[in-house]
N, C-alpha and C positions, 0 to 999 in steps of 0.2 A: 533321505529324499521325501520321506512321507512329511517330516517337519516342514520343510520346503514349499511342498505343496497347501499344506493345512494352512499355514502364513499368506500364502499366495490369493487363497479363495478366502482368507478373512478380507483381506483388503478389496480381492473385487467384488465381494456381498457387499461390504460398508458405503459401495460408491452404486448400488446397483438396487437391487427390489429389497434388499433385507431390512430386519430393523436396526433400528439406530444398536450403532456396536463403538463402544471405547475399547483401542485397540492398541496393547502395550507390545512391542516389539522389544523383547529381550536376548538380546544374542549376545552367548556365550567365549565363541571364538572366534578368532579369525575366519576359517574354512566355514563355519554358518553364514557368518557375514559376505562373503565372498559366493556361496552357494548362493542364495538368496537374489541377493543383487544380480548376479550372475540370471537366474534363471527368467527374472522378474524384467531384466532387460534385454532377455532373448525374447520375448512375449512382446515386448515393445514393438522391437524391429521387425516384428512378421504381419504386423498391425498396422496397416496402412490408412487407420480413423484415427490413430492418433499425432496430431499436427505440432512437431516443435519449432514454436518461431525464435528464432534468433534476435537479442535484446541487446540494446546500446545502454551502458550507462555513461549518461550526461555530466560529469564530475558531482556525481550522487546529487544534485539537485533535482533531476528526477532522471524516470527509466522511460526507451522509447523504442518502441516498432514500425514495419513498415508496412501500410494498406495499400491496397489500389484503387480505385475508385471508378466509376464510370466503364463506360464499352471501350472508352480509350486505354484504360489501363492506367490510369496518371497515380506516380507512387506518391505517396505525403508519408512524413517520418512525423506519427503521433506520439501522445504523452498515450504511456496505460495506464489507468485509472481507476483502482477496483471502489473508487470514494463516489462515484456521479456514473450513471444509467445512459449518458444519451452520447452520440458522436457529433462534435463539433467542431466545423473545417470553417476556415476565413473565407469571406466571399473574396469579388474582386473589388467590392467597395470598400474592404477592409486597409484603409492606410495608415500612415504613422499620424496623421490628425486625429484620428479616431482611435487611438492608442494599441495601434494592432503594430507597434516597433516589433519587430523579431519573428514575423511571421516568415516564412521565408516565399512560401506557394499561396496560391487558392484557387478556389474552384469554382468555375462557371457552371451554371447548373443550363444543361440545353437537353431538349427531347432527344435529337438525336445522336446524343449520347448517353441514351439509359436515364437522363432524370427528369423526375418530372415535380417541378414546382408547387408548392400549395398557398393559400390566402393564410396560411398559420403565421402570425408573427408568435417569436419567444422572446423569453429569457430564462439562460442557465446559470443558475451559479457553478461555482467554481473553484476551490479552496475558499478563499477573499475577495473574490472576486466576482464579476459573472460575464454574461457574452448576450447582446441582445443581436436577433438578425430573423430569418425564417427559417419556417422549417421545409424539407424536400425529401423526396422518398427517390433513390440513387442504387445502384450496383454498388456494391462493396465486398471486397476477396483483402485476402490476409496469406501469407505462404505459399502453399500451392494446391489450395481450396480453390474450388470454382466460387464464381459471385453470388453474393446473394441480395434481393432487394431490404432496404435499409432504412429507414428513418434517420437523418443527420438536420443539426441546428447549421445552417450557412450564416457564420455571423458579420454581420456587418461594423458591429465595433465591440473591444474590450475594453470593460470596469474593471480599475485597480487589480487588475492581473498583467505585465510583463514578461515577454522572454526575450528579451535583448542581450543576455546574457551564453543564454544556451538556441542556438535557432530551432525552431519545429516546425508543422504545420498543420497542428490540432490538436486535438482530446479523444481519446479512443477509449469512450468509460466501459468499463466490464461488471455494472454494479448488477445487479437481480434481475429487475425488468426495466422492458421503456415503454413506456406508452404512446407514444408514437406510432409503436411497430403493430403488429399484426398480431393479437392475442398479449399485447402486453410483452410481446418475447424478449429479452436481451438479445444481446448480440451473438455472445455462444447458444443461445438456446436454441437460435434461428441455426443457427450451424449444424447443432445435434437434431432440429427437425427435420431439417434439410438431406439429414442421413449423411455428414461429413463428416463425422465425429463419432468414435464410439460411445462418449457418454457425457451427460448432460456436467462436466464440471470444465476446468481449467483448473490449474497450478502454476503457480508464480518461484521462481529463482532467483534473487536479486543478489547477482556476486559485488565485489571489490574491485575488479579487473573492469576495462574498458568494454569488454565484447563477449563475457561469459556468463550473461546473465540470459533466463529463457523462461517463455513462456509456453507449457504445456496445453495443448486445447486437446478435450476428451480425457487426460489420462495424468499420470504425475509418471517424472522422469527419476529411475530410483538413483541412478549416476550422481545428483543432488543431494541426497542422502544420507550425514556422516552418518558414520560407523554406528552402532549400540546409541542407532537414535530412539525415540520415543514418538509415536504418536499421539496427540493431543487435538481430542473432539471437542470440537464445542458449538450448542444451537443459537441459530440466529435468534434475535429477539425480531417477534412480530408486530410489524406498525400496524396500526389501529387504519391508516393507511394501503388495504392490500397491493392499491398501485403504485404504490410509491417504497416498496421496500428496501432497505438498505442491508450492506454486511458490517450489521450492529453487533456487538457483544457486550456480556451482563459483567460487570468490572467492579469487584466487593472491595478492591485494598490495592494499594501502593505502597511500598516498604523497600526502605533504603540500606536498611539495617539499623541508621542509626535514628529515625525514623517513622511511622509507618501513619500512612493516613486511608482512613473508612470513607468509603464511600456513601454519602446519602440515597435512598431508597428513590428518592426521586431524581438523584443523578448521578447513574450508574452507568451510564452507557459508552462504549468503547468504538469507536469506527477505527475498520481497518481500511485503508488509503494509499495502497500502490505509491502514488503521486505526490503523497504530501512529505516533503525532505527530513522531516523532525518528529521527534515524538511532541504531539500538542499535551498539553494541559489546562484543563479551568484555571482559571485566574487564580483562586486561592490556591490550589494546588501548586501552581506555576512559582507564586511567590514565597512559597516555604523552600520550595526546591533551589530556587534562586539562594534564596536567604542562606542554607545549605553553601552550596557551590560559592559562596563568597567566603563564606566561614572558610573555606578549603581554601581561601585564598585568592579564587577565579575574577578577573575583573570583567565587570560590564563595560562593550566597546557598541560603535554602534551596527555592526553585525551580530550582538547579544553576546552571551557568556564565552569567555575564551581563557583556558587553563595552563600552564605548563606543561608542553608535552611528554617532560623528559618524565617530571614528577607530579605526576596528576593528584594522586593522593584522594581519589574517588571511589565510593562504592557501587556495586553493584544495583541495579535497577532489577526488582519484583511484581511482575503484575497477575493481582489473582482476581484470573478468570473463572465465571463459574462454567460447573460441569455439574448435571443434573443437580444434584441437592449438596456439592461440595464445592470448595473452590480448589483451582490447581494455580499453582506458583509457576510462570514464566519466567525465565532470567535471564536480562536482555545485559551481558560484560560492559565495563565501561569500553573499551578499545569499538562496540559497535556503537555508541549512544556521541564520539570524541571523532573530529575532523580531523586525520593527520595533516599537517602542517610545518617548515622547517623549526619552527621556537614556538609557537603557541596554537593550541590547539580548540578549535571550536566545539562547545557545548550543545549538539543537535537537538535541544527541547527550544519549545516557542508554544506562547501563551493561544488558546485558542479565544482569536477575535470576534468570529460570524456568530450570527444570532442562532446557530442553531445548539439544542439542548444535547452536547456531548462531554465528556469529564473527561475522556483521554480521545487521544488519537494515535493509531499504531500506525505511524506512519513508515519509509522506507528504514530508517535503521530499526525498526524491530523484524521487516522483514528483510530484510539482510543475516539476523541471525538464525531463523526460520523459513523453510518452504510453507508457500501456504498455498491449501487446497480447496477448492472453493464449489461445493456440489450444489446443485442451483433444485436438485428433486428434493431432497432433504432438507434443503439451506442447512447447510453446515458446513464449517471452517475446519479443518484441522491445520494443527501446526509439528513441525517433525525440523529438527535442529538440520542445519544446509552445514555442505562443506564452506560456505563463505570463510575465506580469510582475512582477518582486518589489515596481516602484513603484506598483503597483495594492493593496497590503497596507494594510489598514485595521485591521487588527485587532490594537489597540498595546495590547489587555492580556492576550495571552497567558500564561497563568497556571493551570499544574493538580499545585499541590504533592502534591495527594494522590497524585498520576500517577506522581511522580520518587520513585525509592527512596532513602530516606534514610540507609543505610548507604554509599551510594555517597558521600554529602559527607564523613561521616567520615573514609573511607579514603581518598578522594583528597585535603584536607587535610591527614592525617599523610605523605600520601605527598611531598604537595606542599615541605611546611613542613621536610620531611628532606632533598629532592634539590634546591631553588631553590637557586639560588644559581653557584658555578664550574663544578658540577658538570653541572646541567641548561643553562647555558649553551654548554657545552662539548658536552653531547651533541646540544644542535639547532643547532648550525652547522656539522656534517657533514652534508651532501646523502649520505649512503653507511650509515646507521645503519638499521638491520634487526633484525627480531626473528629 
């Protein structure tokens, strides 16, 4: 019992006033294992700050929740977003002329009900894309929180962003802060000030299954938990930027095994991205990896790399993150990084196109393989291996060409069609080959 507890009050210092703690969860037994959880989830249930919302997945193209908005109560089923700071709902001048196809709702913004308009025009980006419209300070509730006042971009039309594919009706970013808001607050932050939450983070779930995926507000749910998991800390990096912070990580090495490329000092940075369906990579990154997965056989179609399911013949993905003055190894299985599909299976990486300075992006299939906890007092991430199963994947027609950039097959076919052969053979079977 005393074990039990000593575990219990590490994990609520690490999320609370204490200092920064790397915290390894080694459990022995079963009955550890089961005590632990056991107790750590009776603690949940008596705890009525910590909010679980119930999460759709979209045929893994993305994950989505459902908000209310306004004195009316009006639901919108958003994108969660832990990649972008700010909430963006379609106006009503949002139409398919204006490339808003797939929106399904929008929202009138009127005093008497709760919102109140400003002269702000914006623009947000958005993976690839962005959303130009204004901005409006609005009621906004999630589960069974009360509202709280909000800052939201009402966009009038979207840049080379589509959901025609999967319907929604918005962005619900979860990034650090918004500026917009009042003190720069995010949207949990507003939550935990507001006294709805017992603590200033969230935890993200991203399952396999249609409707088992969840989002924790205040607390992390240990039910998500496998077994003889590990906890893995790790510090935001700080933008030069204090209002503009992202959940950045410091990213030293990529290794495939057969493999392994260094990351440059001036571009190391990792985003993690609820939202974005693939793992990104920099361009050159992108096109050795390619180069790889052809070697293996995989052909370039125009939804990007695609493998045989039966016999994939791929190795495992390594990303080391650092942690104080070390780096630690993540290891994302081929079965999470691979689309099931009846005959051939989609390759979830895509080259990262936006102008901004990132070398990876951890997008949903790495968290699919990991819960991720996101503490906004600290800024820190940690990661701790989820029950997700990849043989619980139903969703065999993953498919969003509009999504994948198209200059990326260009280039990595001529790159492919130049180096296949002694040459790329020769360079993936050294275990020693680095950028």
């Amino acid at each position: 019992m005393k074990l039990v507890i000593l575990i219990y009050l590490a994990f609520y210092m690490f999320f609370t006033k204490a200092s920064v703690i790397n915290i390894q969860l080694e459990r022995e037994n079963t009955s550890d294992i089961e005590n632990i959880n056991r107790f750590l989830s009776q603690e949940s249930n008596t705890d009525q700050k910590q909010q679980q919302i119930n999460v759709q997945n979209n045929k893994k193209q993305w994950y989505t929740g459902t908000i209310s908005i306004g004195k009316g109560k009006k639901n919108l089923k958003v994108i969660l977003s832990t990649g972008t700071n700010q909430l963006m709902i379609p106006s009503k001048n949002c139409s398919d002329k204006n490339n808003c196809n797939g929106f399904e709702k929008y929202y009138e913004c009127l005093p008497q009900d709760g919102c109140n308009p400003t002269n702000n025009q914006g623009s947000q980006n958005y993976l690839d894309g962005s959303f130009d419209g204004n901005y409006v300070n609005t009621l906004v509730s999630i589960g069974d929180l009360e509202s709280i006042q909000q800052s939201a971009l009402l966009f009038d039309k979207s840049n080379n962003f589509t959901v025609s594919n999967q319907k929604v009706n918005g962005i619900l970013g979860l990034g650090i802060n918004n500026i917009k808001n009042e003190d720069n607050s995010s949207f949990v932050t507003s939550l935990y000030k507001k006294g709805l939450i017992k603590e200033d983070m969230f935890s993200l779930y991203l399952g396999f299954k249609n409707d088992d995926s969840q989002l924790t507000l205040g607390g992390i749910d240990p039910q998500k938990l496998a077994d003889k998991a590990q906890v893995y800390t790790h510090q935001v990096i700080q933008n030069d930027q204090s209002d503009f912070q992202r959940w950045v990580l410091q990213i030293n090495q990529f290794d495939m095994g057969v493999f392994r490329y260094k990351f440059d000092p001036s571009n190391n940075k990792a985003l993690v991205d609820s939202s974005y369906p693939y793992i990104g990579l920099e361009k050159s990154l992108y096109e050795k990896v390619s180069e790889y997965f052809m070697y293996r056989h995989a052909n370039m179609t125009k939804n990007g790399l695609k493998v045989n399911c039966k016999d994939p013949n791929l190795a495992n993905m390594f990303f080391y993150l650092k942690v104080n003055q070390t780096d630690r190894a993540l290891n994302l299985p081929i079965d999470f990084y691979l689309s099931n599909t009846t005959q051939d299976c989609q390759i979830l990486i895509s080259p990262i196109t936006n102008n901004e300075n990132f070398a990876v992006i951890l997008g949903s299939p790495f968290l699919r393989r990991y819960v991720s906890s996101y503490s906004y007092s600290k800024q820190l991430i940690s990661f701790t291996q989820s029950i997700a199963d990849p043989k619980d994947d139903t969703s065999n027609d993953f498919s969003i060409s509009d999504y994948f950039p198209t200059w990326a097959i260009v280039v990595i076919v001529i790159v492919g069609n130049k180096q296949l052969g002694n040459n790329l053979k020769e360079s993936f079977s050294s275990n020693n080959s680095s950028h």
